[in-house]
GUBAVEX-411170 format. One record per residue (C-alpha): residue number from 1; x, y, z. Coordinates in nm, 3 decimals, padded with zeros to 5 digits. Layout:
BEGIN
NUM | X | Y | Z
...
***
This chain:
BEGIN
1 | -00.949 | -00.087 | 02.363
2 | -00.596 | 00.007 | 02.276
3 | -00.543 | 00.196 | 01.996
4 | -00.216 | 00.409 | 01.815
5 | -00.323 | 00.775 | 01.751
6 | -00.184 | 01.077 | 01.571
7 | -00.204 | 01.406 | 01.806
8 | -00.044 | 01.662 | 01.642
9 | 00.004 | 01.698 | 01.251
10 | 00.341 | 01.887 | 01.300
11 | 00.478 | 01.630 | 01.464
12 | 00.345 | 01.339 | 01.265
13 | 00.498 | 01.017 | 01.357
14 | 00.671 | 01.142 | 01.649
15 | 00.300 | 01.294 | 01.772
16 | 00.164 | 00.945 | 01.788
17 | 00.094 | 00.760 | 02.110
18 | -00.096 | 00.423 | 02.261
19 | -00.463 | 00.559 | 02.377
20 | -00.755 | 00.383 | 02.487
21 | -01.032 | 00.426 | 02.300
22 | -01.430 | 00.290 | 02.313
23 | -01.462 | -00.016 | 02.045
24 | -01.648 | 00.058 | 01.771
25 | -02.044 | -00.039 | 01.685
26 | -02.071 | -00.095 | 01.289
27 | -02.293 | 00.110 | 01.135
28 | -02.532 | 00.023 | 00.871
29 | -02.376 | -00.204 | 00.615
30 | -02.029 | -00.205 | 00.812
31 | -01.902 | -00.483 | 01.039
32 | -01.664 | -00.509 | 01.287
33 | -01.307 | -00.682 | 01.279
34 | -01.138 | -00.799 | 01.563
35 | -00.760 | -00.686 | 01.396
36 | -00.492 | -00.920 | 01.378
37 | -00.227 | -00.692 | 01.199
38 | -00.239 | -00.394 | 01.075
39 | -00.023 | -00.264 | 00.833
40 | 00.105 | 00.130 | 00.792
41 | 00.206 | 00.397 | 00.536
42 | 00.453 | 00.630 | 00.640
43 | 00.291 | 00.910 | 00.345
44 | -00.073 | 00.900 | 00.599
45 | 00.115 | 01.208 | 00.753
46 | 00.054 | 01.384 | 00.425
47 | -00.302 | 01.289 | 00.337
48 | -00.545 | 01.554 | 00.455
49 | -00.804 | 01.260 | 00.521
50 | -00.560 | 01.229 | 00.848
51 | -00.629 | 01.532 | 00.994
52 | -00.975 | 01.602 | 00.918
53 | -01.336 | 01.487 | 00.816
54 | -01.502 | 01.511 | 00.504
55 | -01.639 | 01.790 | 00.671
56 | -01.315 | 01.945 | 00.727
57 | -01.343 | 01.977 | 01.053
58 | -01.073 | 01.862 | 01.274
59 | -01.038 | 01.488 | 01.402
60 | -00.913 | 01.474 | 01.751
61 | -00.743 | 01.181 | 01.842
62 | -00.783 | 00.989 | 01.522
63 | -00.696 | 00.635 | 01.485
64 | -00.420 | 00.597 | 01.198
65 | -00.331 | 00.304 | 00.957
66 | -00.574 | 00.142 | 00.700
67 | -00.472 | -00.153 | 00.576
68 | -00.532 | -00.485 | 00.780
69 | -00.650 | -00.869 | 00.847
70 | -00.888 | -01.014 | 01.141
71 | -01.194 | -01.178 | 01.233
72 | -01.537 | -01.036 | 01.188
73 | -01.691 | -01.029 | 01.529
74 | -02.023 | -00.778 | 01.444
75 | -02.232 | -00.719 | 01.197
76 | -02.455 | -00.388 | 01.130
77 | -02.791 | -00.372 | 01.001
78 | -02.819 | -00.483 | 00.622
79 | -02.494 | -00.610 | 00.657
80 | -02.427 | -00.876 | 00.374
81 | -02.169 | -01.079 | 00.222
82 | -01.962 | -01.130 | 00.557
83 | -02.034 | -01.348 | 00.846
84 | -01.933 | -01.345 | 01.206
85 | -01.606 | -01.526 | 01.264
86 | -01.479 | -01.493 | 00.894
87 | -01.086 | -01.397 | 00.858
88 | -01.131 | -01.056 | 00.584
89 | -00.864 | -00.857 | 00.506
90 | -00.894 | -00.508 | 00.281
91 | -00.860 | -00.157 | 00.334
92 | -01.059 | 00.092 | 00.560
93 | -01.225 | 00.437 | 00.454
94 | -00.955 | 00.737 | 00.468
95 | -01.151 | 00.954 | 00.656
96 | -01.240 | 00.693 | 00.952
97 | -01.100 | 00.566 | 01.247
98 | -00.811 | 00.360 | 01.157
99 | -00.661 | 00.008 | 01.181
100 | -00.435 | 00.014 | 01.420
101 | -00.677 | -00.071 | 01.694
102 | -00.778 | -00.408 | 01.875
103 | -01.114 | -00.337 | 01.640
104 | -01.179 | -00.138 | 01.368
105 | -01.534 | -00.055 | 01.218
106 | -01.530 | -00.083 | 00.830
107 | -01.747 | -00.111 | 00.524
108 | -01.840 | -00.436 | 00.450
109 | -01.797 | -00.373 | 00.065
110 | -01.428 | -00.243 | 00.179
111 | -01.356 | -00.612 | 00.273
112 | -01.268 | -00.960 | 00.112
113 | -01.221 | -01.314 | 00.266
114 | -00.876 | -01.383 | 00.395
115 | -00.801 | -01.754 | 00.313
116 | -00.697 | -02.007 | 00.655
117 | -00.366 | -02.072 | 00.498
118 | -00.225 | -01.705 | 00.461
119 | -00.081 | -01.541 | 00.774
120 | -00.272 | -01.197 | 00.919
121 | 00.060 | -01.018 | 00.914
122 | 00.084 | -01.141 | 00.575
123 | -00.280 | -01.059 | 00.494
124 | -00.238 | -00.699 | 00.663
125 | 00.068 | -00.635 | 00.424
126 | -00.111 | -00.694 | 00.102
127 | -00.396 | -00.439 | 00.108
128 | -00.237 | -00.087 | -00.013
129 | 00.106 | -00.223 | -00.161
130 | -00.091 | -00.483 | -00.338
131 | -00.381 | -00.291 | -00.479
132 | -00.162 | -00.016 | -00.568
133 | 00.080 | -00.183 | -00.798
134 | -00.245 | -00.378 | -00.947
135 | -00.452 | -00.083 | -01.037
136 | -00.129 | 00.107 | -01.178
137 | -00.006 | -00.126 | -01.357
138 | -00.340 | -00.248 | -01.530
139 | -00.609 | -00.021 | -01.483
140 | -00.390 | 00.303 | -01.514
141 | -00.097 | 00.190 | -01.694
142 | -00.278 | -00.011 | -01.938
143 | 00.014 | -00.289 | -01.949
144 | 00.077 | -00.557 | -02.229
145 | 00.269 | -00.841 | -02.239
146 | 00.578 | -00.769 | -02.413
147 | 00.600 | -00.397 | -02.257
148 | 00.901 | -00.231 | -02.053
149 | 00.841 | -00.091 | -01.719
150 | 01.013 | 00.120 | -01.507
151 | 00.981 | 00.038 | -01.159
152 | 01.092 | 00.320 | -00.912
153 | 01.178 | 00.161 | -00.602
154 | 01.172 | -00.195 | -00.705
155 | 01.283 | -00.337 | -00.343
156 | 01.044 | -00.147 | -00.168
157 | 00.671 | -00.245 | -00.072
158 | 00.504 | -00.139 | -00.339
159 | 00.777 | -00.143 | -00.613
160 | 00.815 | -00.540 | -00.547
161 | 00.484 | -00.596 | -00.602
162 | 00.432 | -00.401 | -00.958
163 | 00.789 | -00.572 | -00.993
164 | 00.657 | -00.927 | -00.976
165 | 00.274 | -00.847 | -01.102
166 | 00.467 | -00.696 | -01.445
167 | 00.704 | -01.005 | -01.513
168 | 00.441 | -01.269 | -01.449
169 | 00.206 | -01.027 | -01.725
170 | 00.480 | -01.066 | -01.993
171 | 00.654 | -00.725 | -01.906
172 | 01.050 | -00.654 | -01.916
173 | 01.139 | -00.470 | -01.556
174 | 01.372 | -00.255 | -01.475
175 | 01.391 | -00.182 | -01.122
176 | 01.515 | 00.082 | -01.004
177 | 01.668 | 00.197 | -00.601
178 | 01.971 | 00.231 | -00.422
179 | 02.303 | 00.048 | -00.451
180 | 02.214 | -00.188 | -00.179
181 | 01.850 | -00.243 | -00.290
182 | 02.019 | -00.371 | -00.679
183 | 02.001 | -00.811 | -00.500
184 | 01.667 | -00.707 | -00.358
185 | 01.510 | -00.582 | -00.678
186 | 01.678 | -00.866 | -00.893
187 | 01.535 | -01.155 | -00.644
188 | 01.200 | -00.995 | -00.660
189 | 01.215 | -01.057 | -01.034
190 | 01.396 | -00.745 | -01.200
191 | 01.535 | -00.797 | -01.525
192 | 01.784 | -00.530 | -01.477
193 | 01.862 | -00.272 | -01.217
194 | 01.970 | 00.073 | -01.218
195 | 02.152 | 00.266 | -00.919
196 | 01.970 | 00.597 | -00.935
197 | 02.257 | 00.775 | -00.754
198 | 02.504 | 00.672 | -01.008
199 | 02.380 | 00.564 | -01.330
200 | 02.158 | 00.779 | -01.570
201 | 01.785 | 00.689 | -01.642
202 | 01.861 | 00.795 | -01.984
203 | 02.090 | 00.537 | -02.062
204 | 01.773 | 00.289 | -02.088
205 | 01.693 | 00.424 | -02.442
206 | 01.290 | 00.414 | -02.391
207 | 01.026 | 00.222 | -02.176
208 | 00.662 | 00.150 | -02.244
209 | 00.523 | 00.196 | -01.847
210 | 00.646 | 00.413 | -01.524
211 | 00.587 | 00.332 | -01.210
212 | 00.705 | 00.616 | -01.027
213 | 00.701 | 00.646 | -00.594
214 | 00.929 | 00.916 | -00.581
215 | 00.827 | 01.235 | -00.781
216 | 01.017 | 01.582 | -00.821
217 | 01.367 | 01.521 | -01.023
218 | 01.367 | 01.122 | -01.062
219 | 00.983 | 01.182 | -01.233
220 | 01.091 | 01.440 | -01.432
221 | 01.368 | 01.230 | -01.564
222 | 01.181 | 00.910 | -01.615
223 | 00.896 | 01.110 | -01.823
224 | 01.143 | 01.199 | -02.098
225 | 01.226 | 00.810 | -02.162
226 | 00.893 | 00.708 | -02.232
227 | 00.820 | 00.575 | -02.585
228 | 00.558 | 00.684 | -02.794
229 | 00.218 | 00.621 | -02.622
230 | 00.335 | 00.498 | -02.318
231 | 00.203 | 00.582 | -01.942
232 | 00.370 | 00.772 | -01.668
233 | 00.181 | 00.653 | -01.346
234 | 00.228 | 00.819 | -01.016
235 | 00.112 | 00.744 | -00.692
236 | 00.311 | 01.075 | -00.539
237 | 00.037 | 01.349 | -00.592
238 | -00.061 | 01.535 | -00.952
239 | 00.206 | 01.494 | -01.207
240 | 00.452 | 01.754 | -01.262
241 | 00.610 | 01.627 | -01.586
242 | 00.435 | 01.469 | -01.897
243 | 00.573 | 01.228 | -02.138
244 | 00.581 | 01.450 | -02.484
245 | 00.366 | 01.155 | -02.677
246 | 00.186 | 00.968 | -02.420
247 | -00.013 | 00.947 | -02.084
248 | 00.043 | 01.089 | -01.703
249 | -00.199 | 00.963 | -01.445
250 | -00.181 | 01.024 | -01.098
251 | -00.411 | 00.785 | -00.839
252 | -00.572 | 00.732 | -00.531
253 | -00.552 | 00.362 | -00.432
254 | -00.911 | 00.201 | -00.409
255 | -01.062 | -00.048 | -00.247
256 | -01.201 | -00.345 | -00.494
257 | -01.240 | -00.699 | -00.299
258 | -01.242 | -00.864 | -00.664
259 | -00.884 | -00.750 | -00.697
260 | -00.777 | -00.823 | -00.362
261 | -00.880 | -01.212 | -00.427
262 | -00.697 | -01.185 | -00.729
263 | -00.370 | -01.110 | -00.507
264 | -00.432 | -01.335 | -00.223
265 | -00.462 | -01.606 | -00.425
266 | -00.137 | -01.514 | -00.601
267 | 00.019 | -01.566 | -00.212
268 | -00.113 | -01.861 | -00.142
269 | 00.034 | -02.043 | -00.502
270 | 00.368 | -01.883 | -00.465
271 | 00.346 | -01.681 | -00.746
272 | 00.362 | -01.340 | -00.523
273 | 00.570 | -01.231 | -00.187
274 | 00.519 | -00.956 | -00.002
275 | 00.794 | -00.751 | 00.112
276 | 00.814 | -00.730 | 00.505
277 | 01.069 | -00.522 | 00.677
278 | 00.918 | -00.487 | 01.005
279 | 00.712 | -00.649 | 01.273
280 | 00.595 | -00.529 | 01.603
281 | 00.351 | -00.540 | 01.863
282 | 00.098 | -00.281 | 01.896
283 | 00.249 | -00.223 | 02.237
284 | 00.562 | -00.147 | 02.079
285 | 00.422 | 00.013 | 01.785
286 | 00.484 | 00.425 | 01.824
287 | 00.887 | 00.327 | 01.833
288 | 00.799 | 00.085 | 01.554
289 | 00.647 | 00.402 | 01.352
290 | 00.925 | 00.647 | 01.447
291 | 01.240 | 00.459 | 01.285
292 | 01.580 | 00.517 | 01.355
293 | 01.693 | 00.382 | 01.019
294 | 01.550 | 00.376 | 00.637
295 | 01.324 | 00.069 | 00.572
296 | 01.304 | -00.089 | 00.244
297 | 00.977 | -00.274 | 00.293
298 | 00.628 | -00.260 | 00.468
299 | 00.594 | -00.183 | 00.859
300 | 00.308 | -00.437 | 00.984
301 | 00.202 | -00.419 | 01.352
302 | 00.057 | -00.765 | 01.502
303 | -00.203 | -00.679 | 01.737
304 | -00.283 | -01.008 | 01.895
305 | -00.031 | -01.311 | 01.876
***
């Protein structure tokens, strides 16, 4: 099968190249997915999980991405809850072979049902942007209706979703980006926007929640705004700046199905979009990965038409 693989960690994205590899056999309680779409994070350079086993040994040849949609074609023994020929989306194990593959092997608990009227490249966007802003806003950042939040890069994949997820909770947003991210932000549902390059965080007076991508400078920054008892949440690796009264957490993304349907389902009634800057083939895909240009959304690679 063709498959996108990372060969050298120095390089990262411009060490990747199309391979052919064997398809996968699912292993006990796994099943296989014929992918659809897969969709990509340009920080799985910087997890460790890329590079090498549990073990720590080195993995040769490993297929990257781990986020996608498809059609269940095998089952492995014990296997239950899936059945062949059912459209799943979801999110694989770091330390596997990858996504961005005409199959992929996964854990069956990894996975939840993709609905017949949302789109695989859809479905393949929603996995890692979508669970992320969930579990940070709610399980991490403990959100209320009525709160402020802070959302660093409010235009971008993951910062439209906790932008939308917060307003729809009862939350007062202010997005946060680049100059020519401030329409972006605002149509994703932003009550306000701030230019980061020109305008000064501490001008907000205080927020409840912050959702921060970045890290270094702009984290240190947003952690001295945060009222009383409030959460700084960071998906950028441990936190080096604590509000002075209040909470820093710093989180791994996980795979729950439960919370996945809870997302999908927003899709399909209009409540949610996904943000999706770039499609391409998986024939086209290493140029795809290797951009000339910033992107302000996800990169999602359609594997079969």
């Amino acid at each position: 099968m063709k498959a996108i693989v990372a060969t050298d960690p120095a390089a990262e994205a411009a060490g990747i190249t199309l391979a052919e590899r064997p398809e996968p056999t699912p292993a006990i309680n796994d099943v296989v997915v014929e992918v659809h779409a897969s969709g990509f994070v340009p920080a799985e350079w910087e997890w460790p999980s890329t590079w090498v086993d549990r073990a720590g040994r080195d993995r040769a040849q490993a297929i990257i991405g781990h986020e996608f949609a498809g059609v269940v074609t095998s089952l492995g023994y014990g296997t239950t809850g899936l059945s062949l020929g059912q459209r799943v989306f979801g999110i694989t194990d770091w330390h596997r072979d990858g996504t961005l593959a005409e199959y992929a092997a996964v854990e069956a608990r990894n996975l939840a049902p993709l609905p017949g009227n949302v789109d695989f490249t859809v479905g393949a966007s929603l996995p890692i942007s979508g669970l992320t802003a969930w579990q940070g806003l709610f399980q991490h950042g403990r959100l209320q209706a009525g709160q402020s939040v802070l959302a660093h890069g409010a235009a971008g994949a993951v910062g439209s979703v906790v932008t939308q997820l917060a307003r729809e909770f009862g939350a007062y947003v202010i997005g946060t980006g680049r100059a020519a991210d401030r329409q972006a932000a605002l149509d994703f549902g932003a009550n306000e926007f701030l230019d980061l390059a020109t305008e000064d965080l501490d001008d907000i007076g205080g927020v409840d929640v912050v959702f921060d991508v970045i890290g270094a400078d702009i984290q240190r920054r947003s952690a001295r705004i945060i009222r009383p008892g409030g959460t700084l949440v960071s998906v950028v690796g441990p936190v080096e700046a604590r509000p002075v009264d209040g909470l820093a957490v710093d989180f791994v993304v996980e795979s729950v199905p439960s919370q996945l349907v809870e997302i999908v389902d927003r899709v399909r009634d209009g409540r949610l979009r996904t943000h999706i800057a770039t499609v391409a083939t998986l024939d086209d895909a290493v140029p795809a990965l290797n951009p000339t240009e910033r992107r302000k959304g996800k990169t999602v690679i359609r594997v079969r038409p």
